[in-house]
N, C-alpha and C positions, 0 to 999 in steps of 0.2 A: 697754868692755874689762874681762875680767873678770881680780881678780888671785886672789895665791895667799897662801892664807891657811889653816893647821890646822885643822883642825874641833876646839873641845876641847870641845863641847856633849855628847859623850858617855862611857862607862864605859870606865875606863883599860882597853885593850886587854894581852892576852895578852903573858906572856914569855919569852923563851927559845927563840923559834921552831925553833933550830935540834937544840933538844936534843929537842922532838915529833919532831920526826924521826925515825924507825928504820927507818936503812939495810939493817937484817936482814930485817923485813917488808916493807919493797918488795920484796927480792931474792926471799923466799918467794912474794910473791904475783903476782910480775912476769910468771911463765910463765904462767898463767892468762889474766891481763887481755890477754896478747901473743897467745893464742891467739885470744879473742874477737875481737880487733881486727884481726888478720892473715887468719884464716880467717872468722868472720861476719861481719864489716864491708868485708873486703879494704881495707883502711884504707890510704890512700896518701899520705905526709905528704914532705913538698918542703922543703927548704931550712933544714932543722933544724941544718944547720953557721953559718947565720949569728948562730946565739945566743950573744953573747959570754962572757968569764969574768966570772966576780962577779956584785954586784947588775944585777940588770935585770929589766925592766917585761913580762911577755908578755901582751900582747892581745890578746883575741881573740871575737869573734863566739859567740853560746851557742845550741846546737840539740841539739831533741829533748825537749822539754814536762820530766816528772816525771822521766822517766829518761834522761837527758844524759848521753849516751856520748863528750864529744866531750874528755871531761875525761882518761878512762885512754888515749884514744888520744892525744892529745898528749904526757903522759907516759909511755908506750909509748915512742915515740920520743923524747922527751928520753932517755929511758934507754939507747937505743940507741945514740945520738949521743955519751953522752957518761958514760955508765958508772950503776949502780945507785947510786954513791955520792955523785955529787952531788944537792945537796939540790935537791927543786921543790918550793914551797908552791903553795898553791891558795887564793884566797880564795873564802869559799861562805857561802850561807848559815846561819840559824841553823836550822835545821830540821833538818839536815847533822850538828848534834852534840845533838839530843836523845838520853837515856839513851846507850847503850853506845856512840852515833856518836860521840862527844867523845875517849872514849879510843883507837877503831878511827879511824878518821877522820885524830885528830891525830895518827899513827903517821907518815901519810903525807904529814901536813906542812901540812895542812888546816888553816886559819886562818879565824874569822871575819870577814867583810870590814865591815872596818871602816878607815878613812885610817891611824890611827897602827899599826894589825899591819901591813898591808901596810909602812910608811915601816920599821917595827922590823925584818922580815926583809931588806926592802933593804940595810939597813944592815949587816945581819950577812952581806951577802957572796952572800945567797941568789937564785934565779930565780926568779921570783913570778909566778903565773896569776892572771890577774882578766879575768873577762868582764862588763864597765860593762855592758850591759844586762839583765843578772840576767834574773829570772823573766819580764819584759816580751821578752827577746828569744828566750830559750827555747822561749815560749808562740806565738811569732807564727806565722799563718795560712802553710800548706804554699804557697799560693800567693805568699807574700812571704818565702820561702826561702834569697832572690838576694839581700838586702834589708838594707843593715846601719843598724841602728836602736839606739843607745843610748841613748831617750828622755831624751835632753838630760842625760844622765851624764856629769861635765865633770871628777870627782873625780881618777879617774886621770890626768889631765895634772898636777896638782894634786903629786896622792903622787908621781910621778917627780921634779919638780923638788924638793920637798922633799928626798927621799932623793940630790939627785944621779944618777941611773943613766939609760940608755938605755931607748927602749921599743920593742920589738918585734912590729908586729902581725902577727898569725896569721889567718887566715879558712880556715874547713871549710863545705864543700857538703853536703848527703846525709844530714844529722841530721834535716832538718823530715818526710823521705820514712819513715822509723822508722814513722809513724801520719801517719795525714790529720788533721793539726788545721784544722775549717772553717770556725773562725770567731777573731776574738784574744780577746773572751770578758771584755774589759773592763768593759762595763758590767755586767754578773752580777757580775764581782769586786767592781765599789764598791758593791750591790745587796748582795749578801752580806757587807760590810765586813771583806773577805779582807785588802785593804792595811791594814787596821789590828791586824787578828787576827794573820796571819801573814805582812806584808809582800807577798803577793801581788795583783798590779797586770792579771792573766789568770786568766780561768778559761776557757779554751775549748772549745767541747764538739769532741771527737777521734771518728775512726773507725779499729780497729784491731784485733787478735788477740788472746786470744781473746775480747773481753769487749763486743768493737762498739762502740755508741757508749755514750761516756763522757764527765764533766765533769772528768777526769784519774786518779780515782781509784775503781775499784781498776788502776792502769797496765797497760794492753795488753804484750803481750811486744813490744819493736822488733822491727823487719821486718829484714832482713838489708841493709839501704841499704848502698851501695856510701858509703863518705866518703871525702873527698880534700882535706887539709890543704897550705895553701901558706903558709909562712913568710916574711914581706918582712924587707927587709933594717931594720938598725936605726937607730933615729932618734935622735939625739943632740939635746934640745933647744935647750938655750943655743949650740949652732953653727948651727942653722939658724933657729933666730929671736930668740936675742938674750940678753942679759943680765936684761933685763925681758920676758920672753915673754908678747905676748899668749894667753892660757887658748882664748878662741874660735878665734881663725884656728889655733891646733895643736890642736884638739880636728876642726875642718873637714877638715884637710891629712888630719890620719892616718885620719878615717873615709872622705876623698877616695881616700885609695890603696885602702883595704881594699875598696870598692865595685870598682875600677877592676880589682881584682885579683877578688875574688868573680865579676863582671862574667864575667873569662876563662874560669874553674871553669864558671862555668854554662853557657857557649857551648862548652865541651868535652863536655860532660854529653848525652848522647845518650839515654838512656831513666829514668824516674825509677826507681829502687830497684835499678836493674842499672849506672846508670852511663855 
C-alpha cells in the first residue's frame, strides 16, 4: 500500500501562481489558439461543465510528441465553459520555460511540475493541468494511441490529497495521428542519456511533414488530426476510498475509467486523421 507523503527532496517551488496569471494575455491570445483548435483540429471537447469551482486536479492523458496540441485545446474550452477569467495552470515541463518561455509561458499559468506548485495553486483556489505521463506518454508509438500509460506516475494522487481538491480526468484521441511516431524510442533515449540531460524517457523516430522522418527535432508541422476530448465526471477521493486512501487502487480506478472511456473515443473514431 502506497502512502502519502510530500516530496521535500527538491527546490522550493514557485510563488504566487496566481498572480503569473494574465487574464489580459489569455483574452489576447485566446482567439487565435480557438481558431487552430476549432478550425485545424476540429477539436471536440465533451463534458467541460463537469469541472467544479475552486481548486481541482485535471488529468489527463498527453499526445503529440514535441508539439502537444492537446494543452490549448483543453484550455480553449475551459475558457469557453467558464470565462477567460478564470484561472488554469498547466504543469509542464522544464524545457517550457527556457529563456523567454518562463515569462510567455507563465502568463498563462504555466507552472513547473513539480508536487508542491501543483499543491500551492490548488490551494489558491486554481484548476490545475497535469498530464502524469509527461514526455513517456507524449512520445508513445501512433499504434498505442488508445493507450493510457502513465509509466507508474502515482504523484498526482499524491498532490490531490495533499491539496484536499477533486480530480478530474480528461482523455483526447487524435494527438498521436498529428505524425506517425514508429517506434517509443526508449532505448536511443537512455542510449543517448536524454533522461538525465533533459528528463526525456523517448526519443522516437517520427514520420511527418515536412521534414519525414525525424528523431523529434526539427518537429514536422501536425497534421490536421481530428481530436476529441471527453471530460469524466469528478472524483472525490476520501468519499470513495476513504480517510486513508490507498495511492494504488486510486491511481488503478482512475486510469481504469480513463481506458474504459479512451476505449469509447477510439471505437467512435472511423478513419485516422479525419476522425
Amino acid at each position: 500500500m502506497a502512502t502519502v507523503a510530500e516530496d521535500k527532496s527538491q527546490p522550493v517551488p514557485e510563488k504566487g501562481s496566481q498572480a503569473r496569471w494574465d487574464p489580459e494575455w489569455v483574452a489576447r491570445v485566446l482567439p487565435l489558439l480557438k481558431t487552430i483548435a476549432k478550425v485545424y483540429f476540429r477539436s471536440e471537447v465533451r463534458g467541460m461543465d463537469k469541472v467544479p469551482d475552486g481548486g481541482v486536479l485535471l488529468v489527463s492523458n498527453h499526445s503529440g510528441g514535441m508539439v502537444a496540441y492537446d494543452v490549448p485545446l483543453i484550455a480553449v474550452a475551459f475558457a469557453d465553459e467558464f470565462g477567460a477569467d478564470r484561472p488554469l495552470c498547466t504543469l509542464a515541463h522544464d524545457l517550457v520555460f527556457l529563456g523567454a518561455g518562463d515569462t510567455i509561458f507563465g502568463k498563462f499559468g504555466f507552472l513547473r511540475a513539480h508536487p508542491r506548485n501543483a499543491v500551492a495553486a490548488l490551494r489558491e483556489g486554481m484548476a490545475t493541468l497535469v498530464f502524469p505521463g509527461g514526455v513517456w506518454d507524449a512520445m508513445r508509438p501512433t499504434s498505442a494511441s488508445a493507450k493510457i500509460n502513465f509509466n507508474g506516475q502515482q504523484g498526482y494522487v499524491r498532490t490531490a490529497i495533499i491539496a484536499g481538491v477533486p480530480i478530474v480526468p480528461i482523455v483526447t484521441i487524435g494527438g498521436q495521428e498529428t505524425q506517425l511516431f514508429l517506434n517509443d524510442g526508449a532505448g536511443l533515449a537512455k542510449l543517448l542519456r536524454l533522461d538525465k540531460l533533459i528528463r526525456a524517457t523517448r526519443a522516437p523516430l517520427t514520420f511527418g511533414f515536412p521534414f519525414g522522418l525525424t528523431l523529434g527535432m526539427p518537429p514536422n508541422v501536425p497534421l490536421p488530426s481530428k481530436m476529441v476530448t471527453q471530460v469524466l465526471d469528478p472524483i472525490d477521493i476520501t468519499a470513495e476510498f476513504g480517510e486513508d486512501p490507498d495511492i494504488d487502487a486510486v491511481d488503478e480506478e482512475i486510469r481504469s475509467r480513463m481506458q474504459a472511456a479512451l476505449d469509447e473515443l477510439d471505437r467512435d473514431r472511423r478513419f485516422p486523421i479525419i476522425g
